[in-house]
Each structure stands twice: as structure tokens, then as C-alpha cells.
C-alpha positions, 0 to 999 in steps of 0.5 A: 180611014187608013192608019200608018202606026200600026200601035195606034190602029190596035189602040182603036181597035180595042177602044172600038171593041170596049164599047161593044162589049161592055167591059169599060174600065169606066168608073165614077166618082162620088155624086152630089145630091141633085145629080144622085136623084137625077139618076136615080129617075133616069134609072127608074125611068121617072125622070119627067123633067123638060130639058128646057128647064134642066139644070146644068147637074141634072144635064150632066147626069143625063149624059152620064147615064145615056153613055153607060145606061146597062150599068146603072141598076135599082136594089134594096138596101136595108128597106131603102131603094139605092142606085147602083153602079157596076153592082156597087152602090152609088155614093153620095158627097154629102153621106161621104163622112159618115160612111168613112167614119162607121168604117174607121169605127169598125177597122179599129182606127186604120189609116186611109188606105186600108179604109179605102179598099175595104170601101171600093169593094162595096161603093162606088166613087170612093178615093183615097184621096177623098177618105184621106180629107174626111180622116183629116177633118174627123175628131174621132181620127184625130183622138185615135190617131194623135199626130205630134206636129205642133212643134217650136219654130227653129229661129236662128240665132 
């Protein structure tokens, strides 16, 4: 293959070194129940299922796994086995509200930004726009951090 734009020829170059060295920026985004346990037994290597039978989550989480499979790792947490990611643990949907509401107990009532980043050093699929939606449904942010907008509708005269 021969390429004109020598920009373009460096842009595959360094995407064609990317996947020999490992060193992607790839991230992941906060898993569902199923697609969690599918690669924690991908990962454990007790996945059994036949791929006629295979849902679409349980699919998809096999191509997750099979295009980043080094990255993926088992490690106790508290006496619990946890799925691992780049060496930060995989976070699921449905544990999303609990972990940011320990975290707005610990960080005194910080706002979304500061939460998040102390968030993404230990967990992996945690996004400011994710910790933003739990802070907005939490009552206890919303006892904390009071927001006076019920304000009167201007009418004009």
C-alpha cells in the first residue's frame, strides 16, 4: 500500500505500533451486570457458554475481551475476587451510586469534578458526566449542596 500524505502514513504507523506494544489509550466505560460476569469468566477462563446460545451482552463481552485480553486481571479486594482492568477495578452500573455516594461521604460534599478524579485513580469506567447524574439524583447532595432554583416565573405585565 502505498500512501501520498506523509501525515497519514506516521498516523498508521503509530497505530500499527499501538497494538504491538501494548501501550493503547484504551478505556472502558462502566459495565452492566451480565457483560461484568461474562468477563469476569473470560478472564477466569470459566466461560463455558455455547456461542449458540450467547446473548447479545455476553457477545459483546467476548470481543471486548478478546481485542484487550493482557489487560484484564483477577485480584482480591477486601476477601472478594474483582475484575481488573489496566490495574484499576472494573465498575459496575448498578454499584455506580453507591461508590459516588461513599466517596461525596468521604470528600465532605465535593462537587462532581473532584469526585471523579479521585474516582478514576482507583476505577475504571467512571465519568464525570456519569458521577454528575448520581450527585443530581442523591438526596444526600442535595441536603449538602442546596441549589436555590425554584425561582417565580417572570410574567410580563
Amino acid at each position: 500500500m502505498i500512501v501520498k500524505c506523509p501525515l497519514l502514513a506516521f498516523f498508521i504507523f503509530i497505530i500499527g505500533t499501538c497494538a504491538e506494544d501494548k501501550k493503547c489509550f484504551r478505556q472502558m466505560s462502566a459495565v452492566d451486570d451480565e457483560t461484568y460476569a461474562t468477563l469476569f469468566a473470560l478472564t477466569s477462563g470459566e466461560f463455558v457458554v455455547p456461542v449458540k446460545d450467547r446473548s447479545r451482552s455476553q457477545k459483546a463481552a467476548c470481543i471486548r475481551f478478546w481485542r484487550a485480553k493482557s489487560q484484564f486481571s483477577i485480584s482480591e479486594v477486601n476477601g472478594w475476587k474483582r475484575l481488573f482492568f489496566k490495574g484499576k477495578e472494573v465498575t459496575k452500573k448498578s454499584e455506580l451510586s453507591a461508590l459516588v455516594e461513599k466517596e461525596f461521604r468521604h470528600c465532605k460534599g465535593a462537587g462532581s469534578r473532584k469526585l471523579n478524579r479521585r474516582l478514576i485513580k482507583r476505577f475504571q469506567g467512571v465519568s464525570e458526566r456519569n458521577v454528575r447524574n448520581e450527585l443530581s439524583k442523591s438526596r444526600l447532595s442535595q441536603k449538602i449542596n442546596a441549589r436555590f432554583q425554584n425561582k417565580a416565573i417572570q410574567r410580563p405585565k
